[in-house]
N, C-alpha and C positions, 0 to 999 in steps of 0.2 A: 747433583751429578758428580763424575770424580776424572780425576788423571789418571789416568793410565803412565807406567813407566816399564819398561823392560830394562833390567840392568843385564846386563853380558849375557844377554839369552842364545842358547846355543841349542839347536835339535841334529841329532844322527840317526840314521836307521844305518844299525850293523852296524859296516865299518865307511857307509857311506854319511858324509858331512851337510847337510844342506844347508844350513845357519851354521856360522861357524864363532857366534858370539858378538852379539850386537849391541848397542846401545842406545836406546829412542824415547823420549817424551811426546804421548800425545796429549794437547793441553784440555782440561775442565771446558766443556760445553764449547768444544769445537770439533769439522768433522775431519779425520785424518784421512784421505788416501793413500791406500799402500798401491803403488802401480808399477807395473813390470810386466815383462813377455812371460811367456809359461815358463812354469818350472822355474820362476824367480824366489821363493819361497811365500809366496805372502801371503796364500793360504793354510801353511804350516804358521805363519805367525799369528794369524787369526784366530787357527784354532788352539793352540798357544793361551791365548786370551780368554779364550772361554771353556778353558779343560779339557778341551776334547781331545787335545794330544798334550801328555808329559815331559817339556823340557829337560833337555840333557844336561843345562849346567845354566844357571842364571837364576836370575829371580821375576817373578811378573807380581808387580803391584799396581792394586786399583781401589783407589782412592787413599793414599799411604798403606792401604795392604796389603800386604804379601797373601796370593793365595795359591802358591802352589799346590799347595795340597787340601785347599777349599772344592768340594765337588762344582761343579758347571750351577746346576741349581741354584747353590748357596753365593754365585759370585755377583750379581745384581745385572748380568749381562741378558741380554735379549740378541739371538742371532735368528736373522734372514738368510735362509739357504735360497742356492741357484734353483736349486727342485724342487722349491715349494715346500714340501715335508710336511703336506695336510694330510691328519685323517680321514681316508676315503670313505669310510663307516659313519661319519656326525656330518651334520649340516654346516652352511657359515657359520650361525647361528652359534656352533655347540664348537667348531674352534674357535670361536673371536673367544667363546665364554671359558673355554679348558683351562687356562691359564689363570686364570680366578677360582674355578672351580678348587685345582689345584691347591690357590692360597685359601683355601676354604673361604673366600666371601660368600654374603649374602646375598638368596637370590636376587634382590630385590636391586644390589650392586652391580651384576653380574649383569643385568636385563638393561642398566642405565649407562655402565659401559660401554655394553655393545651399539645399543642405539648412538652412542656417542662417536665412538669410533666409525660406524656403517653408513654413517653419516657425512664423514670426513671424507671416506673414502669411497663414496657413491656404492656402497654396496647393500643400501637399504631393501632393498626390490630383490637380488640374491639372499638374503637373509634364512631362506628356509630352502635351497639350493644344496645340494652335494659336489664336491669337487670335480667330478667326470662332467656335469651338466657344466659347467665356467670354462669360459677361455681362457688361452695364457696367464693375461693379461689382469683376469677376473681374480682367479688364482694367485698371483704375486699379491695382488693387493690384498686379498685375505691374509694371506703369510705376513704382509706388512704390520697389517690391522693388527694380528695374533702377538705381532709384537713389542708394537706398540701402545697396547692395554693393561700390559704390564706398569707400565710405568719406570723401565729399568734404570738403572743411574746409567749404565754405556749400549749403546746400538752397537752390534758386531753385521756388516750386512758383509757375504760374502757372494760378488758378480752377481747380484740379483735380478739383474736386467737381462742379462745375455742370451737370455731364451726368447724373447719378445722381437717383435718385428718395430722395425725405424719410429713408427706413430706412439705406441704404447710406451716404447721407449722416453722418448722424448716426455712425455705426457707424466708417464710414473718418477723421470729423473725432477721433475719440476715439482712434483709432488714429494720426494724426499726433501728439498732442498726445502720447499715450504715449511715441511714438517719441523725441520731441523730449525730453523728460521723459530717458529714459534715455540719450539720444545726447550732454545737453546742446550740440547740434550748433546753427551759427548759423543763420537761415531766413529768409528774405523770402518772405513769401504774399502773391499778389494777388488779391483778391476784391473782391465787389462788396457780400455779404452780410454785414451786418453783425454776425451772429448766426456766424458763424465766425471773425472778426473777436477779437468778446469771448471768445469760450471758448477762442483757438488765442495770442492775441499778447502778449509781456509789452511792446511799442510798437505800437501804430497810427500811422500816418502818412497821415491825411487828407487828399486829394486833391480839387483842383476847379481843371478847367483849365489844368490843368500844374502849378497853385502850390498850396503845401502851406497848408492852413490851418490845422492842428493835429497837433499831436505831445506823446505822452503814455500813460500806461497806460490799458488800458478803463473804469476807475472816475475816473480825473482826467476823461478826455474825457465820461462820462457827469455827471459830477458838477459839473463846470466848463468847461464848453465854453467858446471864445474866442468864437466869435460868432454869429448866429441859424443859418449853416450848420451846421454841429456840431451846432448842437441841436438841427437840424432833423433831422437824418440821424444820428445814433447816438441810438438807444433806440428800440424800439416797445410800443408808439405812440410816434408824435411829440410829441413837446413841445408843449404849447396854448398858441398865441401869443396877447396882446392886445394892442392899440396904446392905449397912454398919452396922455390929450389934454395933460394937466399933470402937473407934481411939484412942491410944495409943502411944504419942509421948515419943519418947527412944532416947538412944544417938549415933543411926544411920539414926536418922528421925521419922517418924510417921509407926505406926504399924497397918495396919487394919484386922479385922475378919469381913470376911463376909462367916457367914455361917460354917462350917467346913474349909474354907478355911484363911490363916494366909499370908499378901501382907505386906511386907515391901517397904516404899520408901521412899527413898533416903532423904527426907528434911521436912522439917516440914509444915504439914499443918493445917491454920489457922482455929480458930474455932473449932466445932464437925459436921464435916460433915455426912450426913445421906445416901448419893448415889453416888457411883462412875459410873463414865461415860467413856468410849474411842470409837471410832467410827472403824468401820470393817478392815478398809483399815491400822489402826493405830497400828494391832497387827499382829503378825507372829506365826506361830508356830513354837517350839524349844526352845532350852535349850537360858535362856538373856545371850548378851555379858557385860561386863564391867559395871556399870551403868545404865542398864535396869533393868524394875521391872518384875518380876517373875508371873505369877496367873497359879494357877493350874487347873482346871475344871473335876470333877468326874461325872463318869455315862453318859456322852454326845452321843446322837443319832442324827443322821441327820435327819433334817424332808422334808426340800426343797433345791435345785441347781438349782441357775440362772448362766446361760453358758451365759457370754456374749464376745465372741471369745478371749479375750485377758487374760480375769480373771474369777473368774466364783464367786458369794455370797454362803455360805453355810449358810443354818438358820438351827440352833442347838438348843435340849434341852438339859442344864445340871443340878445339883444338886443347881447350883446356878438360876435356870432359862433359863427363851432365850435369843438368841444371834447369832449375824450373824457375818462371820467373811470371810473376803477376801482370795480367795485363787489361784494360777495360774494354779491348778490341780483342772480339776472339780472332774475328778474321785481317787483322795486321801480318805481314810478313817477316817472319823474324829469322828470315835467310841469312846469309852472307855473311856479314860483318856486323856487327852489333857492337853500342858506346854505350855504357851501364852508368848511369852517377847513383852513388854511395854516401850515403851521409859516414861521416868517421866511427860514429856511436853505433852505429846498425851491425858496424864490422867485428868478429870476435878471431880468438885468434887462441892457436893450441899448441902446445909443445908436442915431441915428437914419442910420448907417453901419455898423450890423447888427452893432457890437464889443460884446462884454460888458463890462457895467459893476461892477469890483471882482472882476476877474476875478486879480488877483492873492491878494488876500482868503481868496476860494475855494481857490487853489490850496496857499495854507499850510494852510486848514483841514483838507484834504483828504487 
């Protein structure tokens, strides 16, 4: 297998910039997500990787090679499209095998392959099936298969799933991860979903407007994001912002106002941060034990309840804004006045240029 490096990779169309010069390591026989909202570039960087669009100024090396100027064939890459991209004229059969044929093997390779692969991926019984007769589902995984028979030193999968319904989903992401798992093969996935994201990448490489705002495993990036982006877009629910009127460190710690409301905690924090952050799951309701940080919330209505059998989300408006907060009673009343205890560690906190504050901090704890 090989590393992938992009040195100061930059793409423009015209005099428009999309990547405007980046620089990324994804590591030998690990899978990289690139994840971002649309139009974050990270299917331009994809295709980047396997030739299929010409950067505008940088270099792409995979495995210490440079191959700019190596055709797509000749770079050892194997890419999964979102649309399948099977020939609707041959069988499974004749695309698991094309990509052999191709490397001119033998039939007799070409027949042990396939069986090998149709195997893996339950598509023995499709075997003599044309693309129109298969399902979504049936379909991806032949595209899978097709690329996985190669044997390539890097997987380029580009939103593979996004066409498939919740079941197939879930089913084929378990099935990459396996794959990955036994292939220890290297992989760049691009998705948008962040829930494939965490379960599929031992790196994410977050994405916003060509420029990477974070890079890191799913727990650093969940755990310590760099800056209210991140935190806004990895984890569901989002992260509950407040906005901080003051910070006022005392000889119990730092003292915040936000709003009518007065949050003491426990230890000093750096800077003048401008937004506190905690995430749903991270607070309880009830009076803090020892050590926990207090928040009060006035005026609070429920607006929405996600039941999802074990715990159920409440989204709440309060005096301080919205918020959504974990609870194992969907039907609890979380009217009036509400008393939040906060562990201090669960708290994140951002300057008023949306960077985390003590964001190194976190990242040792971590």
């Amino acid at each position: 297998m090989a590393e992938i490096q992009l040195q100061s990779i930059s793409k423009r169309f015209g005099d428009v910039e999309v990547i405007p010069g980046i620089d990324l390591t994804m590591p030998d026989g690990q899978v990289t997500v690139l994840l971002g909202p649309s139009g974050c570039g990270k299917s331009t960087l994809l295709r980047m990787i396997a030739g299929l669009e010409t950067p505008s100024g940088g270099e792409v090396l995979v495995g210490g090679r440079v191959v700019n100027d190596v055709p797509p064939a000749e770079r050892g890459c194997a890419l999964v499209f979102q649309n399948y991209a099977l020939y609707p004229h041959k069988t499974v059969r004749q695309n698991l095998a094309f990509p052999l044929r191709m490397a001119k093997a033998t039939a007799a390779e070409q027949e042990r392959s396939v069986d090998e692969i149709a195997h893996k991926l339950e598509l023995t019984p499709l075997l003599e099936r044309y693309p129109r007769q298969l399902s979504g589902g049936q379909r991806q995984r032949v595209a899978m298969g097709r690329a996985m028979i190669r044997k390539p030193e890097v997987f380029l999968y580009d939103e593979p799933l996004s066409n498939l319904d919740l079941e197939l989903r879930v089913k084929l992401r378990l099935e990459i991860a396996r794959m990955q798992r036994t292939l220890k093969a290297t992989a760049v996935y691009v998705t948008h979903d962040q829930t494939e994201a965490m379960t599929l990448a031992d790196q994410i490489v977050v994405l916003r407007k060509g420029r990477i705002e974070q890079v890191g495993s799913p727990l650093t990036l969940y755990r310590s994001p760099a800056n209210l982006f991140v935190a806004g877009f990895i984890g569901t629910p989002r992260m509950n912002f407040f906005q901080i009127d003051a910070a006022q460190p005392d000889a119990n710690g730092t003292l915040l106002r936000l709003g009518d409301a007065r949050v003491q905690i426990p230890h000093r924090v750096p800077g003048q941060p401008a937004t506190l952050g905690f995430r749903a799951e991270q607070a309880r309701l009830g009076e803090p034990a020892p050590g926990e940080v207090r928040l009060e919330l006035q005026g609070c209505e429920t607006l929405a309840v996600e039941q999802l059998g074990d715990r159920a989300y409440c989204y709440l408006r309060s005096s301080l804004g919205e918020l959504v907060l974990m609870t194992p009673d969907a039907a609890a009343d979380l009217s009036g006045t509400l008393r939040l205890a906060i562990a201090p560690a669960s708290l994140h906190f951002f300057d008023a240029n949306g960077v985390a504050v003590g964001t190194e901090e976190r990242l040792l704890a971590a």
